[in-house]
BAMARZA-797056 format. One record per residue: residue number from 1; residue in three letters; chain; x, y, z of N, C-alpha, C, CB in turn. Coordinates in steps of 0.1 Angstrom, whole numbers, plus 5000, padded with zeros to 4 digits. Glycine has a CB too. Layout:
<pts>
   resi   resn   chain    nxx    nyy    nzz   caxx   cayy   cazz    cxx    cyy    czz   cbxx   cbyy   cbzz
    NUM    Ala       A      X      Y      Z      X      Y      Z      X      Y      Z      X      Y      Z
...
</pts>
This chain:
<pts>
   resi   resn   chain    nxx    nyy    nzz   caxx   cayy   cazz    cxx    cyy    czz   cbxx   cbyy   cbzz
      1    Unk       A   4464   7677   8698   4469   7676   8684   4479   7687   8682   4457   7677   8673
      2    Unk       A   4490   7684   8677   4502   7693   8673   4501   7699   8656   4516   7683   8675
      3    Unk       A   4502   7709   8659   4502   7713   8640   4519   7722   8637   4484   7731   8635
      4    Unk       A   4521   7711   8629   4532   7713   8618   4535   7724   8612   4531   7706   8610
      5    Unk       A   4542   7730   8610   4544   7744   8600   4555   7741   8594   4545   7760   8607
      6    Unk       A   4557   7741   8583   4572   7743   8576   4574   7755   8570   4575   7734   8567
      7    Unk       A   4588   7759   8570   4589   7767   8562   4598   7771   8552   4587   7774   8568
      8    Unk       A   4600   7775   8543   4614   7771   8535   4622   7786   8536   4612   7767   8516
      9    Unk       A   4630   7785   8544   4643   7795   8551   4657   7794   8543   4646   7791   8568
     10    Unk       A   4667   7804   8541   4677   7803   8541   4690   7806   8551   4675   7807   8532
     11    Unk       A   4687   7805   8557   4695   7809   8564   4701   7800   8578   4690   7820   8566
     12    Unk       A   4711   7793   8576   4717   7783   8579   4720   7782   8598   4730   7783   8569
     13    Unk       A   4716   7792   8605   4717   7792   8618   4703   7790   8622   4723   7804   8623
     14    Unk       A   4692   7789   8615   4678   7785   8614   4675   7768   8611   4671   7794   8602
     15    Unk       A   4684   7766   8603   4685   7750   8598   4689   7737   8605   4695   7750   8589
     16    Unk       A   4695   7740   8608   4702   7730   8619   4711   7720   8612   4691   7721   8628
     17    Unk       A   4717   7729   8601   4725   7717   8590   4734   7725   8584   4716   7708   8577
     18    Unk       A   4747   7721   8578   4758   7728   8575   4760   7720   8560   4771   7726   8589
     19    Unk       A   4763   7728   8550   4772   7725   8539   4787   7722   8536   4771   7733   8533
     20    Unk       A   4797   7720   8533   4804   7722   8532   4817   7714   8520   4803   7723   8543
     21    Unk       A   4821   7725   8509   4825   7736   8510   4808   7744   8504   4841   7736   8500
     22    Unk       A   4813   7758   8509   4795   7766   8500   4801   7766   8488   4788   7787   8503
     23    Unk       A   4813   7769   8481   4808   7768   8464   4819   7761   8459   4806   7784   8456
     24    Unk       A   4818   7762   8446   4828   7755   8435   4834   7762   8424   4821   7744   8428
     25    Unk       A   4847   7762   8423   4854   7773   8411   4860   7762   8407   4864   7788   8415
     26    Unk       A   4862   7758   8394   4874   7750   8387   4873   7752   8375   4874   7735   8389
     27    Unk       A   4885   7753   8371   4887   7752   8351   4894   7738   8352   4901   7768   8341
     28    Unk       A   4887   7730   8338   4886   7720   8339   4892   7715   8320   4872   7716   8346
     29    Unk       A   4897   7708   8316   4902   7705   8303   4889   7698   8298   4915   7696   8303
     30    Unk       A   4889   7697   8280   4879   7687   8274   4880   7674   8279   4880   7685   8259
     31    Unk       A   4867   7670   8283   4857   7657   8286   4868   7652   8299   4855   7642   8270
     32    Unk       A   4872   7660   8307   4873   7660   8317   4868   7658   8329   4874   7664   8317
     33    Unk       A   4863   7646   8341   4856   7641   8346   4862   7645   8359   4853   7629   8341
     34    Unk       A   4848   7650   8366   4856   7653   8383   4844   7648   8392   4862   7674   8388
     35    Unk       A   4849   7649   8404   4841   7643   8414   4841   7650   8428   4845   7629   8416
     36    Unk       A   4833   7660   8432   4834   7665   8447   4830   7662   8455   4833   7673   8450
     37    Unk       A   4827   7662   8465   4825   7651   8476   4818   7668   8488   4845   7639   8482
     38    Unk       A   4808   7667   8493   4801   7680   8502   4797   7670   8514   4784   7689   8493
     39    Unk       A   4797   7677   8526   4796   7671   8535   4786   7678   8542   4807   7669   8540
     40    Unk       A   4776   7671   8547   4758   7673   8557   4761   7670   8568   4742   7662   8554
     41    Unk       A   4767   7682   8577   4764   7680   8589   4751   7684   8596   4772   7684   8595
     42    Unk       A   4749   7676   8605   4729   7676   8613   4736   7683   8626   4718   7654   8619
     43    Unk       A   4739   7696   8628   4740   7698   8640   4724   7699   8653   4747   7711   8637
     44    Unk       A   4719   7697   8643   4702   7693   8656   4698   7686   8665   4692   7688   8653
     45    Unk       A   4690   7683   8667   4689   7670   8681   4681   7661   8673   4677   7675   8698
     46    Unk       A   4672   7664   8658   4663   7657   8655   4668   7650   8638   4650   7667   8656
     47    Unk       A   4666   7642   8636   4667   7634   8623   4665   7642   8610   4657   7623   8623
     48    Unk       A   4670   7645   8598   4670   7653   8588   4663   7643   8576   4685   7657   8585
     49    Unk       A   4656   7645   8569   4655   7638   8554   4659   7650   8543   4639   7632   8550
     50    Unk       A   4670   7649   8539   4675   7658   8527   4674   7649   8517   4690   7665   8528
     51    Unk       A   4669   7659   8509   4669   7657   8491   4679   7666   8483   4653   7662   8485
     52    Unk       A   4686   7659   8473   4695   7664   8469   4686   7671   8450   4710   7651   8471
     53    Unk       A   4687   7686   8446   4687   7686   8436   4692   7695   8430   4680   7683   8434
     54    Unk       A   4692   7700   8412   4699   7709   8411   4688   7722   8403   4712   7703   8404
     55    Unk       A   4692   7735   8404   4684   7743   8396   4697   7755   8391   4668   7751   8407
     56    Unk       A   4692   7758   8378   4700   7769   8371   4693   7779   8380   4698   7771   8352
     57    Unk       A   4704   7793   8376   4703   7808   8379   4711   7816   8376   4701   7810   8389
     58    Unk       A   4706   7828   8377   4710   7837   8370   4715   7852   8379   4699   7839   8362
     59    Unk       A   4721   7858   8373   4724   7870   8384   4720   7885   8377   4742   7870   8389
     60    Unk       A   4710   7894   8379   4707   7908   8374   4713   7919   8374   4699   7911   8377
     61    Unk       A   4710   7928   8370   4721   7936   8373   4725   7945   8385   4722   7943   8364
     62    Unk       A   4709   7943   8396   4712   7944   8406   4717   7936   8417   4706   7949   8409
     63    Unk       A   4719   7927   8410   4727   7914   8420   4716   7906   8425   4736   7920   8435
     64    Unk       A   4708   7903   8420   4696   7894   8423   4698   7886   8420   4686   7895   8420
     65    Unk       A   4693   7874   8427   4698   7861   8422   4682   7853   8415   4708   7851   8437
     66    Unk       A   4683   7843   8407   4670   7843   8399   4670   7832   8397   4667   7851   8388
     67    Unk       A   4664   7822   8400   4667   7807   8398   4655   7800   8386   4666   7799   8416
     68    Unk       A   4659   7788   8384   4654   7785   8369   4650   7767   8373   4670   7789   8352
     69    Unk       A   4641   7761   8364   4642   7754   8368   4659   7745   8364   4631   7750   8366
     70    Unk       A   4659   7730   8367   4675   7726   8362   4668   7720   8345   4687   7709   8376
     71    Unk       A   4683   7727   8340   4688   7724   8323   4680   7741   8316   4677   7705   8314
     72    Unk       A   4675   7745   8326   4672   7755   8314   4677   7761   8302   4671   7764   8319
     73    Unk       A   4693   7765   8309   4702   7772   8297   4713   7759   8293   4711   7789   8303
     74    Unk       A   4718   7763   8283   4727   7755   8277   4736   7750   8284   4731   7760   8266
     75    Unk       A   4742   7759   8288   4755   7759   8295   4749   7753   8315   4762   7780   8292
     76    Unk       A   4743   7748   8317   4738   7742   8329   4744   7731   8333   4725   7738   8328
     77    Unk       A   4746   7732   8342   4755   7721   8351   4748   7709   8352   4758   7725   8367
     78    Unk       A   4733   7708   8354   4728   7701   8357   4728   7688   8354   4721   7704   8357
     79    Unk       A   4727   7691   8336   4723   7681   8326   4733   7676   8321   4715   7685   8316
     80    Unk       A   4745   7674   8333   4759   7666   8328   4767   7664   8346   4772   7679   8312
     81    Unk       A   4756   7662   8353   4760   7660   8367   4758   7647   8375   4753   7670   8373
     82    Unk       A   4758   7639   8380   4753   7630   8385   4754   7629   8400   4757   7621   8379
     83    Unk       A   4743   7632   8407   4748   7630   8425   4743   7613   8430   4736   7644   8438
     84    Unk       A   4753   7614   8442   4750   7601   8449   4750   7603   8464   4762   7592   8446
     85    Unk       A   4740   7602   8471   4726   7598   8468   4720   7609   8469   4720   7589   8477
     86    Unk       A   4705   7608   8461   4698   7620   8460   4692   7622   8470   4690   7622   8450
     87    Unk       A   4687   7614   8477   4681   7613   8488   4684   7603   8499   4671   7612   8486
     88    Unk       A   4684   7610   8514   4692   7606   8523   4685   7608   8537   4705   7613   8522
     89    Unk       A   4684   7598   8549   4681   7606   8562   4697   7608   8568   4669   7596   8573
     90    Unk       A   4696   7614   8577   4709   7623   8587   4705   7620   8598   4713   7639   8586
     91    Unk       A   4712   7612   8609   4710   7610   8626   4713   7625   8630   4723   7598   8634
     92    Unk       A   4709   7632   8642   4714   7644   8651   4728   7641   8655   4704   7645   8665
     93    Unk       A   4732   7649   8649   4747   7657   8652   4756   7645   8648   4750   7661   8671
     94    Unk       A   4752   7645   8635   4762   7632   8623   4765   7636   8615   4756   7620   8616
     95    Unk       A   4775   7630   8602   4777   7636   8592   4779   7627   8578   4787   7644   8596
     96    Unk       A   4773   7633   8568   4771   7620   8557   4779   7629   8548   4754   7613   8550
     97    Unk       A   4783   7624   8535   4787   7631   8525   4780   7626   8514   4799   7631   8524
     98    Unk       A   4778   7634   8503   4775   7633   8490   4784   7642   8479   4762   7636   8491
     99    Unk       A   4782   7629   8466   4793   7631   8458   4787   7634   8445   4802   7619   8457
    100    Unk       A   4790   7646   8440   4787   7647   8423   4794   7646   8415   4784   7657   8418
    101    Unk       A   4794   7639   8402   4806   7641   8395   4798   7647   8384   4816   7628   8393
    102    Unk       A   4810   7653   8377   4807   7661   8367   4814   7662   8356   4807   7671   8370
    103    Unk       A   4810   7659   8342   4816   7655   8332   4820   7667   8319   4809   7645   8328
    104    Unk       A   4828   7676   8320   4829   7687   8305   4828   7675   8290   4851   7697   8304
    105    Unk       A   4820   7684   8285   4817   7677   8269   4830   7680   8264   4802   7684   8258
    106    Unk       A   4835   7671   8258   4843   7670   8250   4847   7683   8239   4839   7659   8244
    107    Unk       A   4839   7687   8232   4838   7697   8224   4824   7704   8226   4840   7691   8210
    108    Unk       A   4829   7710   8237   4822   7722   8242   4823   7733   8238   4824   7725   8252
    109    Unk       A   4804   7741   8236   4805   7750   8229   4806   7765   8234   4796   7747   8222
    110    Unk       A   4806   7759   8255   4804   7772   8261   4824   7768   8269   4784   7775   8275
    111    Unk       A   4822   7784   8271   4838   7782   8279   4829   7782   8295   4854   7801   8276
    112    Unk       A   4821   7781   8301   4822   7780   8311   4804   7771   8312   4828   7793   8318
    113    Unk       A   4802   7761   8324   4788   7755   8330   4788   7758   8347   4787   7737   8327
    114    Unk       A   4775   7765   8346   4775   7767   8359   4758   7765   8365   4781   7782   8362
    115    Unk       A   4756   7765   8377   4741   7765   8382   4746   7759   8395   4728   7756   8373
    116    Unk       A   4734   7755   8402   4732   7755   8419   4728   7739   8424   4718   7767   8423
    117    Unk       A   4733   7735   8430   4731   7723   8436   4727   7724   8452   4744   7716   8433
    118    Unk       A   4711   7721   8453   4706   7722   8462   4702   7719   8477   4702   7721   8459
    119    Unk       A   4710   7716   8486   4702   7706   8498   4690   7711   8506   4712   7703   8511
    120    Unk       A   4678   7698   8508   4670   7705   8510   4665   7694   8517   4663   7712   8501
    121    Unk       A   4657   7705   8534   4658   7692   8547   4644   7695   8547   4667   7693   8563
    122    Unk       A   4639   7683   8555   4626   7686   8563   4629   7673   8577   4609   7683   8551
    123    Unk       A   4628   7680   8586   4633   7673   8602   4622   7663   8605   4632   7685   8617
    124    Unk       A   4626   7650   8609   4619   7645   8613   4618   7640   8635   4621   7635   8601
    125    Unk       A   4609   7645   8638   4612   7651   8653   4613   7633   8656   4597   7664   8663
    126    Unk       A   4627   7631   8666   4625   7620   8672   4615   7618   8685   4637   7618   8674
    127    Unk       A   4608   7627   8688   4599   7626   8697   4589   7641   8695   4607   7625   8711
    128    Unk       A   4576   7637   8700   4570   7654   8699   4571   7661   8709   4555   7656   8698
    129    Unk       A   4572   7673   8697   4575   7682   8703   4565   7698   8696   4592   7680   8702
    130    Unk       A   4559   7701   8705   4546   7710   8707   4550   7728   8704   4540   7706   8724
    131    Unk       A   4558   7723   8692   4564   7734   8686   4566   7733   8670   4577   7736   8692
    132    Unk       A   4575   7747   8666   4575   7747   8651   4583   7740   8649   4578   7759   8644
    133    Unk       A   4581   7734   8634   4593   7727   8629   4598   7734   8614   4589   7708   8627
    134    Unk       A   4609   7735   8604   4615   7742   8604   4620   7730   8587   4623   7746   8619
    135    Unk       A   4616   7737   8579   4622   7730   8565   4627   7740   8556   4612   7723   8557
    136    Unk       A   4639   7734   8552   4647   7745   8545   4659   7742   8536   4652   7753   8555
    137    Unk       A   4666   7753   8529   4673   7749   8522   4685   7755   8519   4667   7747   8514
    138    Unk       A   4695   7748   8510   4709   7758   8515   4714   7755   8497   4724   7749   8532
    139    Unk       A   4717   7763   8494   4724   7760   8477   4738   7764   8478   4716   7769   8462
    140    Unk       A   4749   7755   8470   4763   7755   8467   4763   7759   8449   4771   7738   8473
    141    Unk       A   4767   7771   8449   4767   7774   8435   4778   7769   8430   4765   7788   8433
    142    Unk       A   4777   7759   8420   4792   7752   8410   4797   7763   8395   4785   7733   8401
    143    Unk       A   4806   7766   8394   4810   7772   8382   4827   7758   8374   4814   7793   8389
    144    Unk       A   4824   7755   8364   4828   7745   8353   4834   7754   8345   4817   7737   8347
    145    Unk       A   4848   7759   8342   4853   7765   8334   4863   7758   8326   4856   7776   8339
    146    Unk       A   4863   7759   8311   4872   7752   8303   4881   7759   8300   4867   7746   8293
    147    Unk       A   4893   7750   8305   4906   7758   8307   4909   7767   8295   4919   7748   8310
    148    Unk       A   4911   7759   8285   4915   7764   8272   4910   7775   8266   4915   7756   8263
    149    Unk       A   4896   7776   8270   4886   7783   8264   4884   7796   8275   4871   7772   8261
    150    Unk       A   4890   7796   8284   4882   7808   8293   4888   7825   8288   4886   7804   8312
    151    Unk       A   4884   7836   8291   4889   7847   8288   4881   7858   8298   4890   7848   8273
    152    Unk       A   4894   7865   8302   4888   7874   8313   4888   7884   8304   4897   7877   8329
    153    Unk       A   4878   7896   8306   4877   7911   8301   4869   7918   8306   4873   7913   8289
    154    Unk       A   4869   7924   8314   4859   7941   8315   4854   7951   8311   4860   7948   8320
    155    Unk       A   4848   7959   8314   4844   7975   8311   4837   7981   8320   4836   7978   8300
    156    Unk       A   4841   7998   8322   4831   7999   8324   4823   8005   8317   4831   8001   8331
    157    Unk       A   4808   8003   8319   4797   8005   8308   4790   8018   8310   4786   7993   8309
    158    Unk       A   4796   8026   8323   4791   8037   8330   4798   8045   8341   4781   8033   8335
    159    Unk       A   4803   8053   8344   4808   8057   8359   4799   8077   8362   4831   8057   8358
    160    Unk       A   4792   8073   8367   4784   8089   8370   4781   8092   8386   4766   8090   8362
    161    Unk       A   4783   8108   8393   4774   8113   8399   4758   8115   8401   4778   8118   8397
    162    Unk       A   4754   8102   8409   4742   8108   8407   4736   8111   8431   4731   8093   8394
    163    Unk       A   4735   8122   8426   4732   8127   8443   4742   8123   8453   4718   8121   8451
    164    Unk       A   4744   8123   8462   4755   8114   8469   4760   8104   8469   4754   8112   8478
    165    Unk       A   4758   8095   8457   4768   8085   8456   4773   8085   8442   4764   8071   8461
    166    Unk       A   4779   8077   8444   4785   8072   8428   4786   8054   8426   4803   8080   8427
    167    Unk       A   4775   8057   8413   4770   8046   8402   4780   8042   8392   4758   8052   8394
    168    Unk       A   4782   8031   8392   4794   8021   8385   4781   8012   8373   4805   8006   8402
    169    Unk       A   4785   8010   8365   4781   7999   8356   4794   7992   8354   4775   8004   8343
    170    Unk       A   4792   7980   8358   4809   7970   8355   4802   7962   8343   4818   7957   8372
    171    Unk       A   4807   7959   8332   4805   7953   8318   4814   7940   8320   4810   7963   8305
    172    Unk       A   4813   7924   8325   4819   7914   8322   4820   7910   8305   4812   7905   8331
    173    Unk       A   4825   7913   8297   4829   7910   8288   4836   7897   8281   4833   7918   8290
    174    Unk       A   4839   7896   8296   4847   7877   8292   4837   7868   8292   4859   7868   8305
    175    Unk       A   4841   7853   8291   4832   7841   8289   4832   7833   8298   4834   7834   8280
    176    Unk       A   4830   7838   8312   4833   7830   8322   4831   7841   8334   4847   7823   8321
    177    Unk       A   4825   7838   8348   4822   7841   8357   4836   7849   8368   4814   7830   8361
    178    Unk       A   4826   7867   8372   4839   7866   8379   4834   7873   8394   4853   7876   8370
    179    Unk       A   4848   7877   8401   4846   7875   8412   4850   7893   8413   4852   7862   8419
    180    Unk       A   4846   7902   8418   4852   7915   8417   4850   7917   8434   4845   7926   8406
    181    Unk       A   4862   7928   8434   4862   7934   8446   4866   7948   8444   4871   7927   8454
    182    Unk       A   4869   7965   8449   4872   7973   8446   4871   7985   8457   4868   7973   8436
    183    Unk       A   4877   7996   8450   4878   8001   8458   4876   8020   8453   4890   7995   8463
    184    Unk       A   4867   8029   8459   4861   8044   8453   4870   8053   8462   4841   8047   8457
    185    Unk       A   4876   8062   8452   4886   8076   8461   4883   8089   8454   4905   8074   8459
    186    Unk       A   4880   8098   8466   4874   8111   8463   4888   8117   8460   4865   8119   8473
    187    Unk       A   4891   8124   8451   4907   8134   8457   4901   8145   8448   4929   8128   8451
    188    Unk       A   4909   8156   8458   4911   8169   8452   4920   8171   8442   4915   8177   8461
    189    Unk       A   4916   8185   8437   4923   8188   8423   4937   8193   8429   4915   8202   8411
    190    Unk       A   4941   8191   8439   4959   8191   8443   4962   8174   8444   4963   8201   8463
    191    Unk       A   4957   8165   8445   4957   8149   8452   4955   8152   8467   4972   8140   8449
    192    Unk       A   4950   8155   8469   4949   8150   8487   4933   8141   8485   4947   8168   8501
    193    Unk       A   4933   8135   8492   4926   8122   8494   4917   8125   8506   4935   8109   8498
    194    Unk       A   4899   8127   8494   4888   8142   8503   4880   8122   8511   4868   8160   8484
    195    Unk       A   4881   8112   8510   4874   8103   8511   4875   8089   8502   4864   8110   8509
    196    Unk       A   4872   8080   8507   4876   8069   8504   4865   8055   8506   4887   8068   8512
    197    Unk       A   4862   8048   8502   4851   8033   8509   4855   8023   8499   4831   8034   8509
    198    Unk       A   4856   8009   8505   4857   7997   8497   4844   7995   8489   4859   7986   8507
    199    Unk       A   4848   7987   8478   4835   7981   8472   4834   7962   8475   4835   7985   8453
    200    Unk       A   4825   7959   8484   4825   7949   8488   4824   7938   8474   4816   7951   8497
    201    Unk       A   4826   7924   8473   4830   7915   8463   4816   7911   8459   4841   7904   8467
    202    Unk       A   4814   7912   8444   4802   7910   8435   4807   7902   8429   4797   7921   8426
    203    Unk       A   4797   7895   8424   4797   7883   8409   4791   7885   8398   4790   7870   8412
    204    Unk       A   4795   7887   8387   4787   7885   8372   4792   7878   8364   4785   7897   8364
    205    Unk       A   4776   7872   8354   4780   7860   8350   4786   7864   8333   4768   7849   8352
    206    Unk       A   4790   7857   8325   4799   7863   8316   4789   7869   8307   4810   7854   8309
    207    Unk       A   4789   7882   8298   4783   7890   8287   4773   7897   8300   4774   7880   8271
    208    Unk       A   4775   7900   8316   4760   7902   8323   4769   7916   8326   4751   7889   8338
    209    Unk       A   4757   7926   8332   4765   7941   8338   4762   7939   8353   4756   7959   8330
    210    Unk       A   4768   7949   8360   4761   7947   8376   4763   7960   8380   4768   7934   8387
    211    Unk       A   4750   7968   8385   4750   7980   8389   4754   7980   8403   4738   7986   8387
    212    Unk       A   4766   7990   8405   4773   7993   8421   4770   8003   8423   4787   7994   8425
    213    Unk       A   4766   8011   8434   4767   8023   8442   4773   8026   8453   4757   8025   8444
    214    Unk       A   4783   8034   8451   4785   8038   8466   4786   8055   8470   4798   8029   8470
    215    Unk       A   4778   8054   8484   4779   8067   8490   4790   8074   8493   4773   8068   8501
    216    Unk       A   4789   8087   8487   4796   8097   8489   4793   8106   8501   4797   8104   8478
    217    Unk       A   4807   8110   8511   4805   8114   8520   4797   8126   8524   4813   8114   8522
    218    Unk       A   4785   8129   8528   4775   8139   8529   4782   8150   8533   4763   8137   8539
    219    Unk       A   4798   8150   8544   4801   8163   8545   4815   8165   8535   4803   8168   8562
    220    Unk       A   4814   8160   8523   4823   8164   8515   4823   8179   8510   4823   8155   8505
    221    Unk       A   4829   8188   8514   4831   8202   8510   4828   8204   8495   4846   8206   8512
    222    Unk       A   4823   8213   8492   4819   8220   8481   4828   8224   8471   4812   8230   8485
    223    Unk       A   4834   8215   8458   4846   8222   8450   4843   8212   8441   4863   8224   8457
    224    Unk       A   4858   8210   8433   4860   8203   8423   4869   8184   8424   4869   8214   8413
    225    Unk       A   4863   8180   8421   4872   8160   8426   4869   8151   8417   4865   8149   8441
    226    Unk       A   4880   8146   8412   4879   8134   8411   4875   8121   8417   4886   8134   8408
    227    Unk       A   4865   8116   8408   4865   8102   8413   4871   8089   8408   4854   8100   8412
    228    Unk       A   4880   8080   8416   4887   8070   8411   4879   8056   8416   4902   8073   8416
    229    Unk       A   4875   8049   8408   4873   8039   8411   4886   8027   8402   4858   8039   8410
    230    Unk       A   4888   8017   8415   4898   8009   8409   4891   7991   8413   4916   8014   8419
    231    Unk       A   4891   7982   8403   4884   7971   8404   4894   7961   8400   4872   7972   8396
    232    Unk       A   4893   7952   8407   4901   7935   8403   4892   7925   8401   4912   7927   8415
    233    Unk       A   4893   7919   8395   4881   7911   8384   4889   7896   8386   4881   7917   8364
    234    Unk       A   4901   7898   8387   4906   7883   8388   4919   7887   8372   4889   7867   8385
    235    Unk       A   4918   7896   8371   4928   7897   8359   4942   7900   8360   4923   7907   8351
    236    Unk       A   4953   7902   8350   4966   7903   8356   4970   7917   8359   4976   7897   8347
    237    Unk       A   4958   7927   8350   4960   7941   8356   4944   7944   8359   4969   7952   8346
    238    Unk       A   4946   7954   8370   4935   7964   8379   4927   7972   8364   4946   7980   8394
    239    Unk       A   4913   7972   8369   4906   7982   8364   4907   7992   8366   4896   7982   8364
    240    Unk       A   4905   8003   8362   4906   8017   8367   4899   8027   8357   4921   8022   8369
    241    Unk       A   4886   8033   8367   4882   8044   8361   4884   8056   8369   4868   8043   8357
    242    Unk       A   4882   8068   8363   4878   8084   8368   4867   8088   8360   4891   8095   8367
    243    Unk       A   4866   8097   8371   4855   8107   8364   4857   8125   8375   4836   8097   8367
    244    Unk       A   4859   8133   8367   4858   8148   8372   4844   8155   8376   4863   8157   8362
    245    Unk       A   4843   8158   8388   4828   8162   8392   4833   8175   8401   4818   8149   8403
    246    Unk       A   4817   8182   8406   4815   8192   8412   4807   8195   8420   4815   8198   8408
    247    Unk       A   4810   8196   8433   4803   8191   8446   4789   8202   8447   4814   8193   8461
</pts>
């Protein structure tokens, strides 16, 4: 007798199945109707049954991602989505597509709809096989922004020393989701440049904060520096904070 295990994994070199594209950005005009088209490839040896569905979520302020069921919040993608087909089998090493379309309300009350559109497999073995089998899932996060209505803004809500690194609070302020990337510079009180590190690219969703940290160099000499941090949000000008510390 063979015993079955499934397990629900994320991580797509475990799966044996490909998404494609992973996400969705579009600003879209009133009652504007679109249609994208994702493509399931089965790179496996064995037969797929995916189920297509959708769930809201959320992002914290440590970057956690927090999923809901679908329609929770207002502004949800779900509950103005329609996929074709929801459910599907996939041959080994084939490829099907599926299409959502998606409709902006006419007189919409949010500037942007977003949430997660799910694929989710369980293998069906074309022969046994006296091993694990492997169920799992992959989500393409959609973001729906109305053109007219969107507005970028930032803050920041914080910038401090605390022990060797330095703590950012970034304040999304606008009404719509963004995409940040940036960048932390130690300089001396002459400008010479004591240290430097990227800030790898974060998401927050609009009115949300998102706490960054990054380490400061352990053998940074003992004196007086500024800290510069500089952020792009997707706006037409750079964020930029400082702050004056003492090592």
């Amino acid at each position: 007798m063979s015993i079955v295990m499934l397990f629900s994994i994320t991580l797509n070199g475990f799966l044996g199945y490909t998404i494609t594209p992973p996400r969705v950005e579009k600003a879209l005009f009133g009652a504007q109707e679109i249609t994208e088209s994702f493509e399931v490839q089965n790179l496996s040896t064995d037969t797929l049954r995916i189920k297509v569905e959708f769930e809201d979520f959320e992002i914290d302020a440590d970057g956690k991602v927090i999923f809901h069921p679908a329609g929770t919040f207002k502004n949800s993608v779900a509950s103005r989505s329609v996929v074709n087909p929801e459910e599907f089998s996939i041959m080994p090493k084939s490829v099907e597509n599926v299409r959502l379309t998606f409709r902006m309300p006419q007189d919409s009350a949010a500037a942007e709809y977003h949430g997660m559109i799910i694929f989710k497999s369980q293998p069906i073995p074309s022969q046994y096989k006296p091993s694990i089998l492997v169920a799992g899932e992959i989500g393409v996060p959609l973001y729906y922004a109305v053109a007219n209505l969107l507005v970028r803004d930032a803050s920041f809500d914080s910038l401090t020393i605390v022990g060797d690194s330095a703590c950012i609070v970034f304040h999304n302020a606008g009404n719509i989701h963004v995409r940040v990337i940036g960048e932390a510079k130690i300089v001396t009180m002459d400008e010479t440049i004591a240290g430097s590190d990227s800030i790898p690219e974060f998401v927050v969703l609009p009115g949300q904060d998102r706490k960054v940290t990054v380490p400061l160099d352990p053998k940074l000499k003992k004196g007086d520096y500024f800290l510069r941090v500089r952020l792009d949000y997707g706006a037409l000008q750079l964020m930029e904070g400082e702050l004056r510390f003492t090592k």
